[in-house]
C-alpha positions as CSV (number, residue, x, y, z in Angstrom):
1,X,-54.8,105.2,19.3
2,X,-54.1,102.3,21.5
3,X,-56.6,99.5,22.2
4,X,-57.3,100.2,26.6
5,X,-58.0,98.1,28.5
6,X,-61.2,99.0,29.7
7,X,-62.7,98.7,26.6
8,X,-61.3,95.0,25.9
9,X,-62.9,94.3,30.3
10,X,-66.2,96.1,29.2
11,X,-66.8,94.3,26.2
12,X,-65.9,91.0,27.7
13,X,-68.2,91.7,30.9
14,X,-70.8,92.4,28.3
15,X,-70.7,89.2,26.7
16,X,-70.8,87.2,29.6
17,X,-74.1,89.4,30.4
18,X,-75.3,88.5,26.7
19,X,-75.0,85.0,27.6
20,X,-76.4,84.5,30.8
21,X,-79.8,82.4,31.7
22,X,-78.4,79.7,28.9
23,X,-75.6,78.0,30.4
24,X,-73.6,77.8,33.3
25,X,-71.2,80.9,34.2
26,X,-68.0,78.6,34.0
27,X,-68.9,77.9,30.3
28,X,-68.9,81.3,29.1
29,X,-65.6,81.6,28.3
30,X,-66.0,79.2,25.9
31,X,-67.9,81.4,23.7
32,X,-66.7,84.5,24.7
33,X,-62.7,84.2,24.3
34,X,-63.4,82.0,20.6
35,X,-65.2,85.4,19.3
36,X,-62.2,87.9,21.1
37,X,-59.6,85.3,19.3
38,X,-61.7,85.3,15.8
39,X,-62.0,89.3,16.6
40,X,-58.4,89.7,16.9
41,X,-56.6,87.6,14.4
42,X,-59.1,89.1,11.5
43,X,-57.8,92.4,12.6
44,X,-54.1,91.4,13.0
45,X,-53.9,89.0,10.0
46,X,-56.8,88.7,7.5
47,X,-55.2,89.0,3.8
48,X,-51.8,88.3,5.1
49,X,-50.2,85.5,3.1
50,X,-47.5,84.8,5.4
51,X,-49.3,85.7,9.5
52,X,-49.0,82.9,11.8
53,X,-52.7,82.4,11.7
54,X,-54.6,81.2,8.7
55,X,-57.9,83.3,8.0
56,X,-59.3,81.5,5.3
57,X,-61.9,83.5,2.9
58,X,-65.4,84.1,4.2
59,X,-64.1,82.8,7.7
60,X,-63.1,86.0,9.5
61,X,-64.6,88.5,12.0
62,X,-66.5,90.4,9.3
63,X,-67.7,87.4,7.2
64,X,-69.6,86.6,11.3
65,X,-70.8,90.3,11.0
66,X,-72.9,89.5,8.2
67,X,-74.4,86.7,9.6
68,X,-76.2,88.7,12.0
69,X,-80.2,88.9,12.3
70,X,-79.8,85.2,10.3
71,X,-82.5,82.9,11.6
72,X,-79.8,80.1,11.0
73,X,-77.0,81.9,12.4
74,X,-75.6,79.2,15.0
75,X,-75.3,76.4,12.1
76,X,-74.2,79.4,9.7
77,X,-71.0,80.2,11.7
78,X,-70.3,76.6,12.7
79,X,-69.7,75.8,8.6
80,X,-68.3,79.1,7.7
81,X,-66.3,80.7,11.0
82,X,-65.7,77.9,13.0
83,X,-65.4,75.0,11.1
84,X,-63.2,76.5,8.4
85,X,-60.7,78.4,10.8
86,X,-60.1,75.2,13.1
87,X,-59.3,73.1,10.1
88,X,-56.9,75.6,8.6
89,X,-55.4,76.2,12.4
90,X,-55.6,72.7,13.6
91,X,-57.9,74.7,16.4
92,X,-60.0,71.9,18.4
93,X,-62.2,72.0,21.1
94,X,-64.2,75.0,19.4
95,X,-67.6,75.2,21.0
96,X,-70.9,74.8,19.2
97,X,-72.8,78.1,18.5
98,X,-76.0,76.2,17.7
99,X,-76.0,74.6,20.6
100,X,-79.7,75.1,21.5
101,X,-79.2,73.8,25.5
102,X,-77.0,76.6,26.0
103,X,-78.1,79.5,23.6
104,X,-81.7,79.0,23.0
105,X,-83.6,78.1,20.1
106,X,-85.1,80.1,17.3
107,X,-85.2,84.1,18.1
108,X,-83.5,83.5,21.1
109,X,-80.6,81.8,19.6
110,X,-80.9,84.5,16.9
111,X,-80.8,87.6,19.1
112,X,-78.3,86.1,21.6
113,X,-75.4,85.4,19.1
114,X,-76.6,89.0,16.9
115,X,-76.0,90.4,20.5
116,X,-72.7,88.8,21.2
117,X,-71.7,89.5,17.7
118,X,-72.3,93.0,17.8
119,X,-70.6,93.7,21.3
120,X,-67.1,92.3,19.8
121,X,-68.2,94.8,16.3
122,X,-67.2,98.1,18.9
123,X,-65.1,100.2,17.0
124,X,-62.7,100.6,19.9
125,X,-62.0,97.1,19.6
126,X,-59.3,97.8,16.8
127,X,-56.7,94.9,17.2
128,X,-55.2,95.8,14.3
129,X,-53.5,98.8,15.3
130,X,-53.5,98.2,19.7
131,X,-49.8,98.2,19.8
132,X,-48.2,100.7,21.9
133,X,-44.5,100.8,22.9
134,X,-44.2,97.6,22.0
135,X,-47.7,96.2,24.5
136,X,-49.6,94.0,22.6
137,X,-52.2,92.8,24.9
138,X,-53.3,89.3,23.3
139,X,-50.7,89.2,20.7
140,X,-48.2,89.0,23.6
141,X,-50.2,86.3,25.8
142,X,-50.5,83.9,22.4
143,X,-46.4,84.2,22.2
144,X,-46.3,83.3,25.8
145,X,-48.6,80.7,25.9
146,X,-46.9,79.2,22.4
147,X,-43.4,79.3,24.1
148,X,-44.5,77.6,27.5
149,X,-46.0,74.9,25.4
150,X,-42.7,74.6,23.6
151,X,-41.0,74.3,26.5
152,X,-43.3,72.3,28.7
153,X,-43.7,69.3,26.5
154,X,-40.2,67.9,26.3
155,X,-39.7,68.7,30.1
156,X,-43.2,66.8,30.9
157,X,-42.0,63.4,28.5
158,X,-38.5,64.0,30.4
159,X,-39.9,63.7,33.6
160,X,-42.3,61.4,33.1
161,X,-39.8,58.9,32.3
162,X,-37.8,60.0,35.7
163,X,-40.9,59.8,38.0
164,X,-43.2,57.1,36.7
165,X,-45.7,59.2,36.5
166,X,-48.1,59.9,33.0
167,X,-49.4,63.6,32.9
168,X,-52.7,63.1,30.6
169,X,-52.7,66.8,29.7
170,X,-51.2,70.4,30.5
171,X,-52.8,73.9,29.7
172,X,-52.0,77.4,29.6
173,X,-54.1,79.6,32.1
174,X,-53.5,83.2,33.1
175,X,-53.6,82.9,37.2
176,X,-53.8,85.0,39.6
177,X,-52.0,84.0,42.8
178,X,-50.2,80.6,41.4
179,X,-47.4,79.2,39.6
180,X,-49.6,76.1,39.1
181,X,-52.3,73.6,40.0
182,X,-52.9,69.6,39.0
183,X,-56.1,68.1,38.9
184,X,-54.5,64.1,40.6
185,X,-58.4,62.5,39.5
186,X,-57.6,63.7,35.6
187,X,-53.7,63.5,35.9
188,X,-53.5,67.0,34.6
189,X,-51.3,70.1,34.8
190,X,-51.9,74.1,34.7
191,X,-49.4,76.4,34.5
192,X,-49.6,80.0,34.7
193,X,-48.9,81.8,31.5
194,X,-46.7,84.5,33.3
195,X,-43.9,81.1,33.7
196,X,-42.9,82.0,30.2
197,X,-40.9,85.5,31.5
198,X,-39.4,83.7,34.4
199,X,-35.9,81.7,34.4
200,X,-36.0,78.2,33.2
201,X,-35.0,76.3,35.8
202,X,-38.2,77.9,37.9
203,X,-40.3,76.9,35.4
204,X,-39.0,73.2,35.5
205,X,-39.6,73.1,39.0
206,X,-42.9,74.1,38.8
207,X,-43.9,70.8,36.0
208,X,-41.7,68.7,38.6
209,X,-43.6,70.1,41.8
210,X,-47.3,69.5,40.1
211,X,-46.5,66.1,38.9
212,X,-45.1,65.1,42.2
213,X,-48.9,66.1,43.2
214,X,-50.3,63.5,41.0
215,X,-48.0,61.5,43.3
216,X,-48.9,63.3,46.7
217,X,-52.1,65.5,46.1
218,X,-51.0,67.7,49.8
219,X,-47.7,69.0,50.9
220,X,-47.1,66.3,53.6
221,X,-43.6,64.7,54.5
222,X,-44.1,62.2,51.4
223,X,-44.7,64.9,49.0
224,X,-41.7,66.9,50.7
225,X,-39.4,63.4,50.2
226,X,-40.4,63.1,46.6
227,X,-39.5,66.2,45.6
228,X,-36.1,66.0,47.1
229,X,-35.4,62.4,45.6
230,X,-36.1,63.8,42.2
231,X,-34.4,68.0,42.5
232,X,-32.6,67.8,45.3
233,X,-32.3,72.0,44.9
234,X,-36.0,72.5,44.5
235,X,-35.8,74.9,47.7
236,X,-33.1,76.8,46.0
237,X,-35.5,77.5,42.8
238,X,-38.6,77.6,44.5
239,X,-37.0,80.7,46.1
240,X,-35.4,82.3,43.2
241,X,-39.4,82.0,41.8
242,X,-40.4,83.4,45.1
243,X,-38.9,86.8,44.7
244,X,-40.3,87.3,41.3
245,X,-43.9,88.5,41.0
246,X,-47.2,86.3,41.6
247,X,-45.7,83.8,44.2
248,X,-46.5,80.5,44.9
249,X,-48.3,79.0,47.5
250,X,-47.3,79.6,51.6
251,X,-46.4,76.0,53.0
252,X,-46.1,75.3,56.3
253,X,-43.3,72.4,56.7
C-alpha cells in the first residue's frame, strides 16, 4: 500500500506539536524534517551497498528507535545518528538534539525527543515501499532539489561574472506562490524546487531576475533597466513561466 499523504501531514503536524514551548515555531523544521530525512533514507537505503545515501551501521532510523526512554538520549543521537550520517553524507548544518535551550533538560529533554521519535516509528510511515505509479513523494523532491542545484551553480558563477554582483548563498525551498525570493542584507537566493520541471531558459531568468534584486531590492524603473541590459527577452520568458503552474509575482510597470 502506498504511503498517503495524510499520514506523512499528520505526523509532521504532530511533531511540530511535540516540540512546542521549547523553541521558536520557525525552528521546528529543523528537527522535524532531519528525523523525516533519517526516517526515509533508512527505509529506502539502509543495507544497500551502492544507494545514493550512505547509512552507516548503528546510524539509521532504527538504531534512534533504540535510543528511546535513554536519559542521555540528545548526546546519544548526536554521536551515533547525527554525527555519523553527516560525515558519511557530507550533511552540514544538522541541528543539535541536546540542545537544552530548545528541548529541555533532563526528563523533558528525554520525553520530548522519545515523543518525536516515536511519532516518525508509525507503521504507516513505510518509505520503503510508498511508490505508486511512479509518485515518490520525498524521493522525487531530493531528485529535484539535486538537479536545480546542478544547474543553478554554474548559471549563478556565470552571471556573477556578467553583473558584478556575488550571490553569498542559494537554497532549495518548496514555495507556494513564487518562482523565487532574495534576501539583498545576506546577498542570498531561493528558488522554488518546482523550477526543476520547468524549461531552462525560465529557470535562468529566474537566478538573473533575483540577483538583479540584490541590485534593485523593488521592481522600480532601475530594476526594470537592469534586467533589460543583461536579457533583453526576459519578458518573453517570464511569460512562457507565466503560463506554467505557480506564477510569479503580479508587477505593475
Amino acid at each position: 500500500m502506498a504511503l498517503k499523504k495524510s499520514e506523512l501531514y499528520s505526523s509532521l503536524w504532530s511533531s511540530c506539536d511535540a516540540l512546542r514551548g521549547g523553541m521558536d515555531a520557525s525552528q521546528y523544521k529543523d528537527y522535524v524534517l532531519v528525523l523525516l530525512f533519517i526516517k526515509y533514507v533508512s527505509d529506502k537505503y539502509a543495507g544497500q551497498p551502492y544507494a545514493p545515501i550512505t547509512i552507516p551501521p548503528g546510524a539509521s532510523f532504527q538504531d534512534m528507535v533504540a535510543l528511546k526512554g535513554t536519559s542521555d538520549i540528545g548526546d546519544q543521537i548526536n554521536k551515533k545518528i547525527i554525527g555519523p550520517l553527516a560525515s558519511a553524507n557530507k550533511l552540514s548544518d544538522m541541528p543539535d538534539f541536546n540542545d537544552v535551550a530548545k528541548l529541555g533538560s533532563g526528563k523533558e529533554m528525554v520525553e520530548r525527543l522519545t515523543t518525536l521519535i516515536a511519532i516518525f516509528e508509525n507503521k504507516a510511515l513505510d518509505f520503503s515501499r510508498n511508490r505508486a505509479d511512479g509518485d515518490d513523494l520525498l524521493g522525487d523532491a531530493y531528485e529535484y532539489r539535486n538537479q536545480l542545484k546542478a544547474a543553478v551553480a554554474p548559471m549563478i558563477e556565470r552571471w556573477q561574472s556578467v553583473m558584478g554582483v556575488v550571490v553569498a548563498g542559494f537554497y532549495i525551498r518548496h514555495m507556494k506562490t513564487k518562482w523565487g525570493s532574495c534576501n539583498p542584507r545576506t546577498g542570498t537566493i531561493r528558488l522554488n524546487t518546482e523550477l526543476a520541471k520547468k524549461p531552462r531558459e525560465c529557470l535562468e531568468y529566474i537566478v538573473v531576475h533575483e540577483m538583479v534584486h540584490l541590485l534593485e531590492p523593488t521592481h522600480n524603473a532601475r530594476f526594470i533597466e537592469t534586467m533589460d541590459r543583461f536579457m533583453a527577452n526576459w519578458r518573453l520568458r517570464r511569460d512562457q513561466l507565466n503560463r506554467l503552474p505557480v506564477r510569479h509575482e503580479e508587477w505593475v510597470y
